[in-house]
C-alpha positions as CSV (number, residue, x, y, z in Angstrom):
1,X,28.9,6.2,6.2
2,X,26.2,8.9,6.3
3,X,25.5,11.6,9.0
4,X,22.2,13.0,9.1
5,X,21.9,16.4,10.8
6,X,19.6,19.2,11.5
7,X,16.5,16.5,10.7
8,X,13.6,16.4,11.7
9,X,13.4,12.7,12.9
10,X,9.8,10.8,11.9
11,X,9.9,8.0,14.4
12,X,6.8,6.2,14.3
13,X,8.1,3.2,16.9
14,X,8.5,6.0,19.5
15,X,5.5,8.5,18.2
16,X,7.8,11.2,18.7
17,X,8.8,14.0,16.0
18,X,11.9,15.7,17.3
19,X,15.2,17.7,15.3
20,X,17.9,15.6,15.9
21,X,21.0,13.8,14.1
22,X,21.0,9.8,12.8
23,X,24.5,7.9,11.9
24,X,24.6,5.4,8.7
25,X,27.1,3.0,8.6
26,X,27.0,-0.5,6.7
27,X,23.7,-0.2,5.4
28,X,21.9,-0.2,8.8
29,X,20.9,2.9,11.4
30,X,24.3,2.9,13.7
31,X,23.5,5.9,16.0
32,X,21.2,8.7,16.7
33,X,21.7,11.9,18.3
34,X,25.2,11.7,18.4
35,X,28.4,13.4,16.9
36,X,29.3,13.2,13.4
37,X,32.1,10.5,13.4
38,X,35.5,11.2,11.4
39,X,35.2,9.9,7.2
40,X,31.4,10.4,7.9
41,X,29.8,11.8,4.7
42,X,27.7,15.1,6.8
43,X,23.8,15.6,5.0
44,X,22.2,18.5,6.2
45,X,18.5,18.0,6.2
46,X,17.5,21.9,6.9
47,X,14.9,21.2,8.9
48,X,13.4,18.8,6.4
49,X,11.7,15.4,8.1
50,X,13.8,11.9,7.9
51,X,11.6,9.2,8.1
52,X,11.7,5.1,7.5
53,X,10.9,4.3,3.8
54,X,7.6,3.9,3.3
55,X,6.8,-0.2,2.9
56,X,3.9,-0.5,-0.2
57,X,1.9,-3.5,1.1
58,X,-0.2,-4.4,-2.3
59,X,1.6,-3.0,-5.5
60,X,0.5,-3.9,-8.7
61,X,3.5,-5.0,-11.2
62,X,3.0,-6.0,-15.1
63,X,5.6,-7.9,-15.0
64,X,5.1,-10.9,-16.0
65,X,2.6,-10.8,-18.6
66,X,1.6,-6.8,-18.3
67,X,5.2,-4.9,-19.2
68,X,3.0,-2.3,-21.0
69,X,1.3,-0.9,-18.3
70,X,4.2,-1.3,-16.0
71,X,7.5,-3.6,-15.2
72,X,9.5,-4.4,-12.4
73,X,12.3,-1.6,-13.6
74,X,9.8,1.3,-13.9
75,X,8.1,0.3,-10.7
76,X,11.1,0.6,-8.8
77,X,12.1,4.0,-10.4
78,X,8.5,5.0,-9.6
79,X,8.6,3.8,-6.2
80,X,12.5,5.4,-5.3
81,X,10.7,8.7,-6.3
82,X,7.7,8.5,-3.8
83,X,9.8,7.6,-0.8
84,X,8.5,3.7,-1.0
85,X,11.5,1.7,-0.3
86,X,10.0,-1.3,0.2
87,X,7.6,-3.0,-2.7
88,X,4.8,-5.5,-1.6
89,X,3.7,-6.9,-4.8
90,X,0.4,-8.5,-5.6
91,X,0.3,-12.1,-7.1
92,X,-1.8,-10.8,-10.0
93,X,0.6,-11.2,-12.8
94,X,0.3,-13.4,-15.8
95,X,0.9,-16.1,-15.1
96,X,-0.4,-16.0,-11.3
97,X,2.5,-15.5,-8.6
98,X,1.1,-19.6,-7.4
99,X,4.4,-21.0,-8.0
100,X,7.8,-21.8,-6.5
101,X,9.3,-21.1,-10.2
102,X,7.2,-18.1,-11.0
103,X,7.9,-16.1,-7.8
104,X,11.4,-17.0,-8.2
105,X,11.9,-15.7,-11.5
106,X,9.8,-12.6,-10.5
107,X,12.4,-12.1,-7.5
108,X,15.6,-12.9,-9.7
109,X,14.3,-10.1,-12.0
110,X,13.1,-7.7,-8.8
111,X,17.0,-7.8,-7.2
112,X,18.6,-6.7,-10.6
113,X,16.2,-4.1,-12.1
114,X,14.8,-2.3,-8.9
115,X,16.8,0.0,-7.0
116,X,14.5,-0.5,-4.3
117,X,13.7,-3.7,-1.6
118,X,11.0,-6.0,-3.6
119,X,8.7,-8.9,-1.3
120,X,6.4,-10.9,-3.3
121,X,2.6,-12.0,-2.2
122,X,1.9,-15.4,-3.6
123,X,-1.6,-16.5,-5.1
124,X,-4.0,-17.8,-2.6
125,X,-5.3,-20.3,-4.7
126,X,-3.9,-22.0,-8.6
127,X,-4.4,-19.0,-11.3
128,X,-6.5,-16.7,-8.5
129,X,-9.3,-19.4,-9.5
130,X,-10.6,-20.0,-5.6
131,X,-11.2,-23.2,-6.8
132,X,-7.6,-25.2,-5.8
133,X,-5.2,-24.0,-2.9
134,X,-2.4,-23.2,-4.1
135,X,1.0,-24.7,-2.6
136,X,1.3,-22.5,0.3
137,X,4.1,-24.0,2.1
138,X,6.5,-24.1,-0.9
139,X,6.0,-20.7,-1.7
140,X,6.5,-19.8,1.8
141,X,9.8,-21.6,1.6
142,X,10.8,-19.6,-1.3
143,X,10.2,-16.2,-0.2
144,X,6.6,-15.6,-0.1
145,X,5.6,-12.7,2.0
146,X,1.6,-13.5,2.2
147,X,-1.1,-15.3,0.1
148,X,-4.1,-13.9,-1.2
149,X,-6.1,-13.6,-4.6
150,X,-5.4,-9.8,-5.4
151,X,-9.0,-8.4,-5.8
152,X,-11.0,-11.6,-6.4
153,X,-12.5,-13.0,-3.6
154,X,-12.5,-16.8,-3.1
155,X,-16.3,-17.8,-3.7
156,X,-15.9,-21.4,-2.1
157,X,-16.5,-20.7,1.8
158,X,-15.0,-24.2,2.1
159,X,-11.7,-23.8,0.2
160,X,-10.9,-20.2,2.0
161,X,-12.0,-22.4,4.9
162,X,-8.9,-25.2,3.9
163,X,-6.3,-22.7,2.8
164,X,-6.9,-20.6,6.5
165,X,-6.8,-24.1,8.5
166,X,-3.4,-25.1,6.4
167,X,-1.9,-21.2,6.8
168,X,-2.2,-21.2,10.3
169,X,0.0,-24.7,10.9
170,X,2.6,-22.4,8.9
171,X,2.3,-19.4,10.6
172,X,1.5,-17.8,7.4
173,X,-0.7,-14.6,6.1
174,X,-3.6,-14.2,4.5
175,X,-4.6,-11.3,3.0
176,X,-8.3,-10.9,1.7
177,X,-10.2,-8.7,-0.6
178,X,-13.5,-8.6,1.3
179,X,-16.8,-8.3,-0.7
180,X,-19.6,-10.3,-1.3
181,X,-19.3,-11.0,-5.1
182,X,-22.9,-11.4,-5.6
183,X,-23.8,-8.1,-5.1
184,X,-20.1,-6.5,-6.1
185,X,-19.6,-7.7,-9.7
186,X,-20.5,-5.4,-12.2
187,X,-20.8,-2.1,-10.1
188,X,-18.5,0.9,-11.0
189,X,-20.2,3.1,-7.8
190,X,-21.7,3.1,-4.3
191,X,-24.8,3.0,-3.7
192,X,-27.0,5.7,-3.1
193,X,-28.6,9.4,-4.6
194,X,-25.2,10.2,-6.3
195,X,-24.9,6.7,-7.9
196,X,-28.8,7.1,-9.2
197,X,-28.5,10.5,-10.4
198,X,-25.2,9.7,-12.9
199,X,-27.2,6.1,-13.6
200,X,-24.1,4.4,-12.3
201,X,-24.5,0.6,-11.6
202,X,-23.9,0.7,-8.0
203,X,-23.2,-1.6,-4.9
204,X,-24.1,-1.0,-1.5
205,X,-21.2,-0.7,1.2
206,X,-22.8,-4.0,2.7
207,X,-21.4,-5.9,0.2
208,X,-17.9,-4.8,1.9
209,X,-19.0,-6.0,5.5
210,X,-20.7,-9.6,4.2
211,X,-17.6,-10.2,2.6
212,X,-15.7,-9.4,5.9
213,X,-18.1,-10.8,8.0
214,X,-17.5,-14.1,6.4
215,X,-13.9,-14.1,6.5
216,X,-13.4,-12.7,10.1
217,X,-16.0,-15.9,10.9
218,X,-13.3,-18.6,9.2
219,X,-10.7,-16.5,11.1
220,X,-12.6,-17.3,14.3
221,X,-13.1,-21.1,13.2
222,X,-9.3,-21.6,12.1
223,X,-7.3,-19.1,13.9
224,X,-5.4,-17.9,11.0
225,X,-3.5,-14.6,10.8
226,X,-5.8,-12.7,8.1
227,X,-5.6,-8.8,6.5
228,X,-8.3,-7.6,5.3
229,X,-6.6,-5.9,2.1
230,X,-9.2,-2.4,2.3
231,X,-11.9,-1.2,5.0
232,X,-13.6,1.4,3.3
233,X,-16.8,2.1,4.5
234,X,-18.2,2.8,8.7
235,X,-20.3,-0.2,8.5
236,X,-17.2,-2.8,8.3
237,X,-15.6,-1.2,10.8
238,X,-18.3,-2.4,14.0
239,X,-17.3,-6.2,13.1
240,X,-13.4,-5.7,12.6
241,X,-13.4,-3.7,16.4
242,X,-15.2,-6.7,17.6
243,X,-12.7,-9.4,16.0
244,X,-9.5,-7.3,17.3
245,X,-11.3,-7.1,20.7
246,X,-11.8,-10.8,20.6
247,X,-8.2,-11.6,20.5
248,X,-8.2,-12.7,16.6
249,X,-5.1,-12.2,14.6
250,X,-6.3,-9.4,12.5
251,X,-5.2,-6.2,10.8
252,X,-6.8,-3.7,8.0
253,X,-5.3,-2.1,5.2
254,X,-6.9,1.3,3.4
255,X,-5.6,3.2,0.1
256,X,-4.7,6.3,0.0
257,X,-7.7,7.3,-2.6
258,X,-10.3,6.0,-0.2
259,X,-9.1,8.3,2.7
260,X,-8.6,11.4,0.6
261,X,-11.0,11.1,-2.4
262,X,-14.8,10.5,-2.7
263,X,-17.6,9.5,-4.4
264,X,-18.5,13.3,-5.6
265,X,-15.1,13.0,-7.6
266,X,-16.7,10.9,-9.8
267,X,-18.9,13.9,-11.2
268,X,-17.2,14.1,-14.6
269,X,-17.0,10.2,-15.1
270,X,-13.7,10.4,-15.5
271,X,-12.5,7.0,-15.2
272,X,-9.3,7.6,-13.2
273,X,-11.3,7.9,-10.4
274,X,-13.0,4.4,-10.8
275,X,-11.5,1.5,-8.4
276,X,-12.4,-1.5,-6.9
277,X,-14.1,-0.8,-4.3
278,X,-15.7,2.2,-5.9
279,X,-15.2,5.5,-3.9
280,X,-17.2,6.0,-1.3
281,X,-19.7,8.8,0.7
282,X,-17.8,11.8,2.3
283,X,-19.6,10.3,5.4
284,X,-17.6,6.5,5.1
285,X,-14.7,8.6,4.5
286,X,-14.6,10.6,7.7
287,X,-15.0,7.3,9.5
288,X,-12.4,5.4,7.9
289,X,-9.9,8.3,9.1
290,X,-11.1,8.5,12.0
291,X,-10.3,4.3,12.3
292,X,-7.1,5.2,11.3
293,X,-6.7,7.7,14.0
294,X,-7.4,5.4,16.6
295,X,-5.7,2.4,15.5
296,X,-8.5,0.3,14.0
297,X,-7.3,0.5,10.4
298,X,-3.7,-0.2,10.3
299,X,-2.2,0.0,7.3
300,X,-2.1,3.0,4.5
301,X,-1.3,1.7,1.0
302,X,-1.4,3.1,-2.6
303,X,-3.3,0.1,-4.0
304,X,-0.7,0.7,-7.0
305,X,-2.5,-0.7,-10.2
306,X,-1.4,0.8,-13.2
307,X,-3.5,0.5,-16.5
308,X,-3.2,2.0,-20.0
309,X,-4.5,4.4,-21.9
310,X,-6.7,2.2,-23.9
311,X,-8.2,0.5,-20.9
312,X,-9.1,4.1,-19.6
313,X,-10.7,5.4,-22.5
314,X,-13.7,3.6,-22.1
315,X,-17.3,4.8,-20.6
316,X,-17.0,4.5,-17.4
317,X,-18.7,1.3,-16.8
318,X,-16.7,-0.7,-19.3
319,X,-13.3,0.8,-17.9
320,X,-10.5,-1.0,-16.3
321,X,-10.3,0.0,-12.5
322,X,-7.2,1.3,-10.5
323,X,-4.7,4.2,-10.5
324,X,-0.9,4.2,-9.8
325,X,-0.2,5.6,-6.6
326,X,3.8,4.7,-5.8
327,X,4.3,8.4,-6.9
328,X,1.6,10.3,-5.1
329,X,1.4,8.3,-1.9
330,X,3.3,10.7,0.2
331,X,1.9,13.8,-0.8
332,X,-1.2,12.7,-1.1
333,X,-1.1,11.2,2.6
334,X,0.0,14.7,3.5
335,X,-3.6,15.5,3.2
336,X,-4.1,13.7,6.7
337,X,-1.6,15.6,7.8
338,X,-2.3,19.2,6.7
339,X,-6.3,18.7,6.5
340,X,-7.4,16.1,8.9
341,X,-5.1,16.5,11.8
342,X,-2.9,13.3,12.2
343,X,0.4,13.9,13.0
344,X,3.4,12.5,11.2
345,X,4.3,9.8,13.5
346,X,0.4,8.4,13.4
347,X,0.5,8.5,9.4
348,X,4.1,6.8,9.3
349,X,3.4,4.2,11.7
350,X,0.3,3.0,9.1
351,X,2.7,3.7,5.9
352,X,5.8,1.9,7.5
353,X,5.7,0.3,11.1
354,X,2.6,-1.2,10.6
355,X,3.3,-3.5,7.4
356,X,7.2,-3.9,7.9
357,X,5.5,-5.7,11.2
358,X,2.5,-7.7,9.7
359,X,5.2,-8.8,7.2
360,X,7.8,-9.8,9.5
361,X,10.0,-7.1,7.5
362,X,12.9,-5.8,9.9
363,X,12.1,-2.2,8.5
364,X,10.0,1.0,9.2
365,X,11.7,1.7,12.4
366,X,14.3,4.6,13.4
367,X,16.4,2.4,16.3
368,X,19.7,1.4,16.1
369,X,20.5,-1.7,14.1
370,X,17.6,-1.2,11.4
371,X,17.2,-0.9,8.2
372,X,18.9,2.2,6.6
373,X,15.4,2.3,4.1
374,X,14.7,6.1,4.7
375,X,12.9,8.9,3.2
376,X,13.6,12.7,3.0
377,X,10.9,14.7,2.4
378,X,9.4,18.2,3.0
379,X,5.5,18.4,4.0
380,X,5.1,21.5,2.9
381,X,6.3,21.9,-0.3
382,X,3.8,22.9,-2.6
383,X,3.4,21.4,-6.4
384,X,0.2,20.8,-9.3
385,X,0.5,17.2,-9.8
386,X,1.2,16.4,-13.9
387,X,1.1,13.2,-14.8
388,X,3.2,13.1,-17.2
389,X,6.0,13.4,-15.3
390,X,5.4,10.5,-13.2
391,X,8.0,7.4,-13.6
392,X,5.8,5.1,-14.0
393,X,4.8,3.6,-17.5
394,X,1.3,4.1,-16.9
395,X,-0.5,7.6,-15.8
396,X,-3.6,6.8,-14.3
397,X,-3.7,9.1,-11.6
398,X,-7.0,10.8,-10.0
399,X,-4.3,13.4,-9.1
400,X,-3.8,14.9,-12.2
401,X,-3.8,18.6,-12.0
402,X,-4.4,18.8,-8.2
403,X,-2.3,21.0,-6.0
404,X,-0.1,19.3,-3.4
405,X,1.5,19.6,-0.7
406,X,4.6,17.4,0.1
407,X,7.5,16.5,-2.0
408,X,10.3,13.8,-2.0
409,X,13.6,15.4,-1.6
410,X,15.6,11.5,-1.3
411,X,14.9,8.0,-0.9
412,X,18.1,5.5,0.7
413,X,17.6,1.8,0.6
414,X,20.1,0.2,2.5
415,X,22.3,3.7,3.2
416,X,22.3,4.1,-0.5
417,X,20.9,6.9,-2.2
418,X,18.7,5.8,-4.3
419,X,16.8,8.9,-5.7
420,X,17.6,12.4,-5.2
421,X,15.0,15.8,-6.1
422,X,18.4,16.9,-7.2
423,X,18.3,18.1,-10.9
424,X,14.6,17.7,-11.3
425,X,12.0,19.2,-12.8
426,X,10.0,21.2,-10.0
């Protein structure tokens, strides 16, 4: 039994950001605002904000098939250290996440190696092909959180089609990587004078809406619950208003590099700033914030996909995308916060609410009865990011040698403490 006091509650249910006390007993939020009950351990926050974990809706694991660039073990320690209490993984292992036996040896391995709460997406379709749908209700039987293909988009209009028709009978998600692949597949950069200039293969942020465009129409045709895995650019954002205005069972996701980074830190070609979809125009990124600010983009997540050092070290073209972002999440999001004027309850209720809810997850809420997945943290706090001190196996982070504000002070996953700043290196 735990007794938070002096903390500066992060409710993102409520919206409210107030200093007050919370009560831990059995795992689960017993009180707030009350009197510290006898045998209760006291934890003075000093002012510091208490907030629910954060819940990572598309994390990248190795493991299967990639425990080089990252495994379920170093994941979790990586993720206990950003204040992510909750893991979303993506089916993108080797072998796929497309089967009852897969996912369940995934989550045997999860539950004894992470010290944090580990929910699996399953594959969309057999081996993330888009050719064969894979066997949704089984996998929804055995745990599966979502379905989707990671970052390939299904090319075969009628086979999304199928899988959205058979998803809906289940009440199950689909979460969709929308692009048109025809114009997508081979370009490391958006479109435009920047992308000429550095003689960048480039794509044009239409690709994005096309590809949503076509999904939010099956949507409309099967009524399926879909999330569009990352908005990035102003010109998807006209047809997802009109599909949430229409009644359609639809959300949006965004990583954290899209809202805070952008094209211009691509100058150097330093390939830790290459993803999928390439970074885009300061102008697309003032109006994906501003979607986030007024509820149009849901969801906040670090798009977590670690690679090595060899799969870096490439020209930027021929380099893998991706960066690991369990680690920098928070302080990174604290950009919004410090630079961009959204207040703490807005940002959590994207980084927590908003997922635990789309996932049917009884987290990222500070109510009686909840979860006891919490986060300490302290907005301010300054720090240069190195990346070799991150936990995760691989360190490709566009963060590297930025200055920070924001730190972890202690994760809890089920009351338990499950990483403390305590004896580490500032």
């Amino acid at each position: 039994m735990r007794w938070f006091h002096n903390a500066r509650l992060i409710d993102p249910d409520a919206g409210t950001d107030t200093i007050g006390t919370l009560l831990i007993r059995e795992g689960r939020i017993a009180e707030r605002d009350g009197p510290c009950p006898d045998g209760a351990e006291a934890v003075d926050a000093h002012g510091k904000c208490l907030a629910p974990g954060i819940v990572d809706l598309g994390v990248q694991v190795g493991e299967p098939g990639a425990q080089h660039k990252e495994s379920l073990r170093t994941a979790g320690l990586a993720a206990a250290k950003g204040g992510v209490t909750t893991i979303v993984m993506r089916p993108d292992t080797d072998p796929a996440i497309d089967t009852p036996e897969v996912l369940e040896y995934v989550t045997r391995r999860a539950m004894a190696r992470t010290p944090v709460n580990i929910r699996a997406m399953a594959a969309l379709t057999r081996g993330r092909a888009g050719r064969e749908m894979a066997e949704i209700g089984l996998l929804q039987d055995a745990g599966a959180v979502a379905f989707g293909d990671g970052d390939r988009v299904v090319p075969d209009t009628r086979v999304l089609g199928r899988a959205m028709t058979y998803a809906r009978g289940l009440g199950a998600l689909i979460v969709g990587h929308p692009q048109d692949i025809g114009l997508s597949t081979g370009a490391c950069a958006t479109s435009g004078k920047f992308a000429s200039l550095r003689g960048l293969p480039a794509v044009s942020p239409m690709a994005e809406r096309i590809g949503l465009d076509r999904d939010l129409g099956l949507v409309e045709m099967t009524g399926a619950r879909y999330h569009a895995d990352q908005i990035t650019c102003a010109r998807a954002l006209p047809p997802l208003e009109r599909a949430k205005g229409n009644g359609l069972d639809v959300t949006a996701g965004i990583s954290i590099h899209h809202l805070t980074l952008n094209e211009l830190d691509l100058g150097d070609f330093r390939t830790f700033f290459k993803f999928t979809p390439p970074l885009r125009s300061e102008d697309d990124r003032r109006a994906v914030v501003e979607a986030l600010r007024e509820g149009l983009i849901d969801i906040i997540c670090s798009m977590h996909s670690p690679q090595d050092e060899e799969s870096k070290r490439l020209p930027f073209e021929e380099a893998a995308a991706g960066a690991v972002g369990l680690e920098t999440l928070l302080p990174a999001a604290m950009r919004l916060y410090h630079s961009e004027g959204l207040s703490l309850p807005q940002i959590w209720r994207a980084l927590s609410l908003n997922p635990a809810r789309r996932l049917g997850l009884a987290g990222g809420r500070l109510m009686a009865g909840a979860p006891a997945d919490l986060v300490l943290f302290d907005p301010d706090a300054p720090f240069v990011l190195d990346r070799f001190t991150l936990l995760s196996k691989s360190k490709n982070t566009p963060f590297d040698g930025a200055r920070l504000q924001g730190r972890v002070l202690a994760s809890y996953v089920a009351g338990e403490c499950v990483y403390t700043r305590e004896g580490q290196d500032a």
